[in-house]
Every structure is written in C-alpha cells, then in structure tokens.
N, C-alpha and C positions, 0 to 999 in steps of 0.2 A: 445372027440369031442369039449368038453365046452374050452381047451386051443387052439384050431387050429382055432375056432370065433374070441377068443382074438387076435391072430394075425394077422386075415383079418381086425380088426375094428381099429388095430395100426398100420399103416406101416408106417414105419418112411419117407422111400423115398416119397409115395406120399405126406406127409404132407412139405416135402422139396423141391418137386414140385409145391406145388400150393402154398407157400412161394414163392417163388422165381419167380411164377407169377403174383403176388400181387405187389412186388416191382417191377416188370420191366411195371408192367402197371403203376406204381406212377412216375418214371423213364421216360416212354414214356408222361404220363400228363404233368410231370413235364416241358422236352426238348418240346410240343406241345407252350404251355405258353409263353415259352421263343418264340420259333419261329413268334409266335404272333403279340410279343413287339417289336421284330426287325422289321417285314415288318411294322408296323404302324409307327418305326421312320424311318425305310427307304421312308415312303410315304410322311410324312412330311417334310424331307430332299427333297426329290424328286419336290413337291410344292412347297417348297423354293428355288431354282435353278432354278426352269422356272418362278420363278415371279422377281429372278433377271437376268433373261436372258431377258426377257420381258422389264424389264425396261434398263437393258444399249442398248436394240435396241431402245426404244423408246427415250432416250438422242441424241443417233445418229442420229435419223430421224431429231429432231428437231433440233441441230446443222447443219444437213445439208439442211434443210429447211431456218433456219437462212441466213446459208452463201450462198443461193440460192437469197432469199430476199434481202440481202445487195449490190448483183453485179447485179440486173434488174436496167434497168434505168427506174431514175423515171420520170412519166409523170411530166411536167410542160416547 
C-alpha cells in the first residue's frame, strides 16, 4: 500500500503540467507588458499627429487670412 501513496504523491506529468502552467502564465505577463508599451507609444504617436495636423491647418488658416487681408481694399 505504502508504494502505491508514493506514486500518487509523485506524478511526474502533473508536476509537467503545472510547470508548464507557470511559464505560460510568465509568457502571457510577459506578451500582456509588452502590449502595454505599444498602445502608450501608439498614443503618443497618435497625439503627435493631430497636434501636427492642428497646426499645418492653422498655418493655412492664417496664410489664407493673410492673403485675404492683402487683396480687401483699404479704406482711405
């Protein structure tokens, strides 16, 4: 009886199981991490694109407020 406990208290495969659920949860932490770092510099990037899109519109506004301003005749 005493060697058939032994063998329920050792079983190789469940210990090669819950191995190998250990690293895929280190594995999924790990790829979670990363996924992180990328949306925050895609957000960054993302902010920097509409603040330069923000400003070549507002260059144009004022170029064409300019050349609005230069062809009004002027009072006198």
């Amino acid at each position: 009886m005493e060697g058939s406990r032994f063998t329920e208290s050792f079983d190789p495969h469940h210990h090669r199981f819950a191995a190998q659920e250990r690293v895929m949860a280190l594995q999924f932490g790990a790829v979670d991490k990363r996924l992180e770092r990328i949306e925050a510099l895609i957000e960054g990037l993302e902010k920097r694109l509409w603040m330069t899109v923000y400003g070549v519109v507002g260059v144009i506004l004022t170029q064409a407020v300019q050349s609005i301003l230069e062809f009004t005749p002027k009072g006198g």
